[in-house]
N, C-alpha and C positions, 0 to 999 in steps of 0.2 A: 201572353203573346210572346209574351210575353214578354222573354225580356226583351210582349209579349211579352218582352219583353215583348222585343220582342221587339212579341215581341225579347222588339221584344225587341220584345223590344226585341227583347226584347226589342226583342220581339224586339225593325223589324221593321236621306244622306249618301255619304259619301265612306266609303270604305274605313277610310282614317279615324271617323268619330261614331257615333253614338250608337246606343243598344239596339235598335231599329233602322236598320241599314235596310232600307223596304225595298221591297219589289218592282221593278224599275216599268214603264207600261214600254208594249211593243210598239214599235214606230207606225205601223200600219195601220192597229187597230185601238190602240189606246187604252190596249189592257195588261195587264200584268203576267208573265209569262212561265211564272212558277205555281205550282210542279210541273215539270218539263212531263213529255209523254212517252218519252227512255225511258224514264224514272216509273212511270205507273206500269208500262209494260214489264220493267224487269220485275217491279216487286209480284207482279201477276205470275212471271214465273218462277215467283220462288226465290230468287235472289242468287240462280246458280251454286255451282258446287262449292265446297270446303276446303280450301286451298292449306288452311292450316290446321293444326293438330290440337283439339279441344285440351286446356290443364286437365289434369284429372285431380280429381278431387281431394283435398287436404284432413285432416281430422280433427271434427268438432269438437272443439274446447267449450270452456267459459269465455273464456277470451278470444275465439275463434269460430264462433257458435251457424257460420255458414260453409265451415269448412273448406277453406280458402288454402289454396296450394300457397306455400309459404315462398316457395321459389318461383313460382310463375310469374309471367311477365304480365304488365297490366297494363293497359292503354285507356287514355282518356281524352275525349275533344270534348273543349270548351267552345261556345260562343264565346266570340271577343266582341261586347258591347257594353252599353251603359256599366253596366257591375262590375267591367273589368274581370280581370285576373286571378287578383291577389288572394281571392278568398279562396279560391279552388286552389293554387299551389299552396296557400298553409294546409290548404285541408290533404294533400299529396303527400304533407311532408310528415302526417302523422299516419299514414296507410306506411311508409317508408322505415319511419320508423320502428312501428309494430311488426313490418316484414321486411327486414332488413336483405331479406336473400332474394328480394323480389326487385325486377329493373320493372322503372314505372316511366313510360313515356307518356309525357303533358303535351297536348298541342293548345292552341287557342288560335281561331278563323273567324271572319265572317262569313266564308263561304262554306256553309257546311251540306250543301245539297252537292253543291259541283265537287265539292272534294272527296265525302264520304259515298256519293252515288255508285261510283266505278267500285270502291267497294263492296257495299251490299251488292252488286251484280255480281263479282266474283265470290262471294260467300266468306269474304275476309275482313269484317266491319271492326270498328274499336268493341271495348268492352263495355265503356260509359260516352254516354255522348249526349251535350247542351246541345237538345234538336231547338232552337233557336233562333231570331232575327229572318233576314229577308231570303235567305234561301233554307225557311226553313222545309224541312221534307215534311209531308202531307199524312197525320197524325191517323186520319180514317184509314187512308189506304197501307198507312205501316201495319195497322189492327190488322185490317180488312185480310193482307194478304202474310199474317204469320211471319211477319219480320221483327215481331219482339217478344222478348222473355216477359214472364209474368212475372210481377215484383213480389207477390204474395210470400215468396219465401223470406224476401227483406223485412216488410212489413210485420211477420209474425216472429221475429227472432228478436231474443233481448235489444233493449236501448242500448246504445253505448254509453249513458250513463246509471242506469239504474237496471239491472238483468231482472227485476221485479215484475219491469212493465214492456210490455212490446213496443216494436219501436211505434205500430198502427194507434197505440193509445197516447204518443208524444205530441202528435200533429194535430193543427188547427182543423177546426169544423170543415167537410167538402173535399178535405184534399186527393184522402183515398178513393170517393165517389168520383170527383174530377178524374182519376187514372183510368175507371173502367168506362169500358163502351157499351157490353151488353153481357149481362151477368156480373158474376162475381171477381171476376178476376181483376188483376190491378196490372196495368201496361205502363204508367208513364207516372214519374214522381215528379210533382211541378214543386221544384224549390221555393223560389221567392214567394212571396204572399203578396199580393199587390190589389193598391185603393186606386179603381181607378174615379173620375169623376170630375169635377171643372175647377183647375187649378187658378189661382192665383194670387195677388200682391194684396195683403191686409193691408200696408202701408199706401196704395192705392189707391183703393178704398175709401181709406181714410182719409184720405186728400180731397176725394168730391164727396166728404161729407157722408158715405153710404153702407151700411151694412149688406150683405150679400143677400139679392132677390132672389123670396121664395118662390113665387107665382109669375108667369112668363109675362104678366102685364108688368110687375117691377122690371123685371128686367129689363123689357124694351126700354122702360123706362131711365135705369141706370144706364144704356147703350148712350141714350139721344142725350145724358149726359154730358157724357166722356166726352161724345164728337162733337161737343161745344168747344170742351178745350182743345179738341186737334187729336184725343184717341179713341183709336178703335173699340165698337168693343168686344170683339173675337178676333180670333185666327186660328189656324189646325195646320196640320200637315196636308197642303193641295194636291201635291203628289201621292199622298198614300191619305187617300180621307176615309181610310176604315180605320181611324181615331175616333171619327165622327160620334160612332156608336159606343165608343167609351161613359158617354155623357148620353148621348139620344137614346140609347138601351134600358137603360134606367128610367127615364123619363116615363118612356111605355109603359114600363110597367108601373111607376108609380101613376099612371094616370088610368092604366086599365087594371091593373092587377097581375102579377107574374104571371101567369098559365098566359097571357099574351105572348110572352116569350118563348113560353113551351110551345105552341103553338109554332110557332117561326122556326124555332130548333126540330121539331116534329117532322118540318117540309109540309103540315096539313094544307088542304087546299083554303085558297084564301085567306091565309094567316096575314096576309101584310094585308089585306083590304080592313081589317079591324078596326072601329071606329079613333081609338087610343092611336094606332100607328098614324091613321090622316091626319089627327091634331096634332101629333108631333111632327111631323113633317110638315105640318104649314105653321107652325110656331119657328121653327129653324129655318123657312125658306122668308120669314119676318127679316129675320138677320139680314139677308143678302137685299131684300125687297126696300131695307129702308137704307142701305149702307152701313149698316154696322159690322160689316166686317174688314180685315185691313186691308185694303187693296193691294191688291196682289198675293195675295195668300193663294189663290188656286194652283201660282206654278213654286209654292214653301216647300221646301223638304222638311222633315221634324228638325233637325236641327235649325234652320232659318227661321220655320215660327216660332221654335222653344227661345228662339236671339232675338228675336223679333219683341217678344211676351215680355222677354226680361229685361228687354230697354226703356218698357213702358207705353210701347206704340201700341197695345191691345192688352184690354184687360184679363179675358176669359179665356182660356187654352183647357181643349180637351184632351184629356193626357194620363198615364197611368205615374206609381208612385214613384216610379226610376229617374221619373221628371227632376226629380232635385239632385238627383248626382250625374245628370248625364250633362245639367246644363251648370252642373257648379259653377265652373271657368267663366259663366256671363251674369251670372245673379249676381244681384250688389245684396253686399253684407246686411245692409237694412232693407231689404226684399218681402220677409214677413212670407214667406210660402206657406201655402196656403189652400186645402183642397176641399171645397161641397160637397155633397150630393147634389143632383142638377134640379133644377128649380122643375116647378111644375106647372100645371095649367091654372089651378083655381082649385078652390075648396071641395069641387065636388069628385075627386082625385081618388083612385079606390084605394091608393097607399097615404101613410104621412110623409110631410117632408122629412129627408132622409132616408130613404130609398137609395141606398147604391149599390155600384156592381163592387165585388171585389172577390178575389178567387185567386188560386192557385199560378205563380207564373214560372219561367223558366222550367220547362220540361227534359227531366232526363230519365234516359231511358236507357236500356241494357239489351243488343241487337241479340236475334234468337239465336243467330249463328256467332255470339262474342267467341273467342277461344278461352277469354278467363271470365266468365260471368258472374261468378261468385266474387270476383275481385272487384267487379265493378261495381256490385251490390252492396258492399262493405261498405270501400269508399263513400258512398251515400249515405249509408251507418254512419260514419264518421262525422259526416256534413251536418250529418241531424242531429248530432248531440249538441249539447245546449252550449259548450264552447265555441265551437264552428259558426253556432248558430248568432252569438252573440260578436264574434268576429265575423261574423257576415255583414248583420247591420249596423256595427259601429264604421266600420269601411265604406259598405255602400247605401246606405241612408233606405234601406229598405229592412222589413219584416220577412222572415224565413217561414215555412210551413212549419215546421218547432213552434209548441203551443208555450211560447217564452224567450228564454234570450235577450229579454231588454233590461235584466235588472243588475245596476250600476251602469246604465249608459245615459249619458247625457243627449237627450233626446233630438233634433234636427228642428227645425218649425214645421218642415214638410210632413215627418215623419211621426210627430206629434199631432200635427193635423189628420193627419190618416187616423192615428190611433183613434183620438175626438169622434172624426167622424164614424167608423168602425163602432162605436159604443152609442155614438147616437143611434145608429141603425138599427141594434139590437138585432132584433130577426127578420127586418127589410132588408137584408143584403139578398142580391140576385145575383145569379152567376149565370149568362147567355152562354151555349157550346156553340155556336157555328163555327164561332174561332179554333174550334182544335176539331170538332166533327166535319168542318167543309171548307177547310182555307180557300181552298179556289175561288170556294160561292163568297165565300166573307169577304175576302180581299180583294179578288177579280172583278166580281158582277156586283154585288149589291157597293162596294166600297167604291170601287173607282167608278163605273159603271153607270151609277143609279145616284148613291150620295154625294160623290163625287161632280156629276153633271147638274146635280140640282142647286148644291150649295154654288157653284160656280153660273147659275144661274140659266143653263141651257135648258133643263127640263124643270117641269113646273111639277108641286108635290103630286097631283094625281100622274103624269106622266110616268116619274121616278118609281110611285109604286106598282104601277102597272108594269114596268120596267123585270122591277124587283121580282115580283111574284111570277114572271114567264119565267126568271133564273132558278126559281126557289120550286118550279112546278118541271124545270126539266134535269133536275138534279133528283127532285122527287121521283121520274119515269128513268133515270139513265142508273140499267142494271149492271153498268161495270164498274160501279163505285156503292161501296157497302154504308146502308143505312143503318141511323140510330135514333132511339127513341128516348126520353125522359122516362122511369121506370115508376 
């Protein structure tokens, strides 16, 4: 999200703080207002003419194996969220190095729809760009209408640490699959690795005596709890509750079986009436129906319930891995972070527990029209070699798409816990695309829309899905937005 962050955080608050600056709803209608409809038109035409004059191309070395103009200029936008910075200017300062005749201009935003939009319309985009957080730009319609370069030349060209092996044989399971829409080709490199799934305090826990419920009757049970002593036991982001599904995604399919999801990803008709989606959605509309959630969460931004979670007014927060470094400033030192897989219904579940999502985050991509593409593609070389990779998550308490990088680092509890769970899964890891195949629908309709009205108690779970599947069946029939399938 990623970062999606996303988000994304990530993906994806207030400008000033966190990786998921989300999308704000419109005053009218109570929906979220990105991707603007400038934005799908301009990319419809093309993204306008070429204002500036492509590098031409450099000579492929060992050491230069994309052929990268030594002297060319290279530009990069970053998302400024959870992850911060720091990790993309070390990673600058070794593209800079190796091309010393090359000027590299850094940005870092959270506005990177309203900023880079005007851009792609005139056909003068950065070279590398964190599409990222609340204004991120809409991942279908960049495919859909030929506004990004294919990574495959990245992907096939030596590691940057080992010329033995391609850089496509360094990265975690999914990641290359994750970049493609339909076919072979690879559009988008989601850096971070992200667990998402139901965070929270072992220390907690451990105070009412409880180990983490597998089956949705513990839970309720741990809830009625908490609210003996005075806490809650959820909260999410009210404002953006397409977190919701960070946790309820999982859930489905551990209770029906993945291909429920594919199903939903698919746009097939009746996908959300599946019996697995109504028992999760009246399992989660429990929450609200008995009070276990923390009043007033509906009008939380992520960062208010992440402050919220970590003062101990609620135990469970649905949230991705970013979660421990975006809310570092509010966790107490003995916090014990902490993340599951989400609990499930009962024994007769078609997954085991542990079941979770986890998948590729922070997407970056390389616009079709970059003027240095090959530089941008580097820089990514760079990101992914196992140094980068290892200064990524000793900085920001997250896992990189690099199949490694944690060895000599003193692990986080969050980031630990991720790992944990990550290996308890084994081969239950799921990974839902709405989130990069339909942001609108994910985050618009079904998230504010649908999840959002329900957990906040307006619409009852047959409503919310009925809701859901008119959004999912008119994204299905609407031929100006390009569809995709699970392959």
């Amino acid at each position: 999200m990623g970062s999606t962050s996303a988000e994304n955080h990530g993906t994806d608050g207030t400008a000033a703080v966190g990786r998921r600056d989300l999308i704000k709803r419109s005053a009218a209608l109570g929906l979220i207002s990105v991707p603007t409809m400038s934005f799908l038109s301009a990319c419809a035409s093309g993204g306008g003419g070429d204002d500036g004059e492509k590098a031409k191309a450099g000579k492929k070395t060992a050491k230069n194996p994309l052929g990268v103009n030594e002297s060319a200029p290279m530009e990069f936008v970053l998302f400024d969220g959870g992850f911060g910075k720091e990790y993309a200017e070390d990673a600058v300062k070794i593209y800079e190095k190796n091309f010393p005749g090359a000027k590299v201009k850094f940005s870092a935003t959270q506005k990177i729809q309203s900023t880079l939009q005007p851009r792609f319309n005139q056909g003068t985009p950065p070279d590398l760009i964190d599409n990222s957080g609340a204004e991120q730009m809409d991942m279908g319609t960049l495919v859909g209408k030929n506004q990004l370069a294919d990574l495959t030349p990245l992907l096939d060209a030596p590691s940057y640490d080992d010329p033995a092996k391609k850089v496509r044989d360094t990265l975690r399971p999914g990641i290359v699959e994750m970049g493609q829409f339909d076919g072979e080709k690879v559009w988008i490199l989601y850096y971070a690795y992200t667990v998402y799934g139901v965070w929270y305090s072992r220390k907690a826990l451990t105070a009412l005596d409880e180990e983490y419920p597998e089956t949705w009757d513990q839970m309720l049970a741990v809830c009625a709890k908490a609210k003996k002593k005075g806490i809650a036991g959820w909260t999410y982001p009210g404002k953006y509750p397409y977190y919701i599904p960070f946790s309820l995604y999982p859930m489905i399919a551990k209770v029906g079986g993945a291909e429920v999801l594919d199903a939903i990803d698919n746009l097939e008709p009746n996908a959300w009436k599946h019996p697995a989606v109504k028992a999760c959605f009246d399992a989660y509309y429990e929450l609200y129906r008995k009070g276990y959630i923390l009043r007033g969460t509906p009008g939380l931004d992520h960062i208010q319930s992440q402050t919220a979670w970590a003062q101990g007014k609620a135990l469970f927060l649905p949230n991705g891995s970013w979660v421990e470094n975006e809310s570092a400033n509010v966790i107490p030192d003995d916090f014990e972070v902490t993340v599951s897989a989400p609990s499930g219904l009962d024994s007769s579940d078609k997954l085991p527990f542990g079941t979770i999502w986890a998948s590729g985050g922070e997407p970056f991509v390389v616009p079709a029209k970059a003027n240095n593409g090959a530089g941008g593609m580097e820089q990514l070389r760079i990101m992914l070699s196992e140094a980068s990779s290892r200064n990524f998550t000793s900085k920001v308490k997250s896992l990189t798409a690099y199949n490694g990088g944690t060895d000599g680092i003193t692990l986080t509890p969050g980031l630990k816990a991720g790992v944990a769970a990550l290996e308890k899964a084994g081969q239950n890891v799921v990974n839902p695309r709405l989130q990069d195949w339909y942001v609108q629908l994910q985050k618009e309709k079904i998230g504010v829309a649908g999840l959002g009205e329900m957990m906040a108690g307006r619409l009852t779970p047959a409503e919310a899905i009925k809701k859901i599947q008119h959004f999912a069946d008119e994204a299905a029939m609407d031929d100006s937005i390009k569809h995709y399938k699970h392959q």
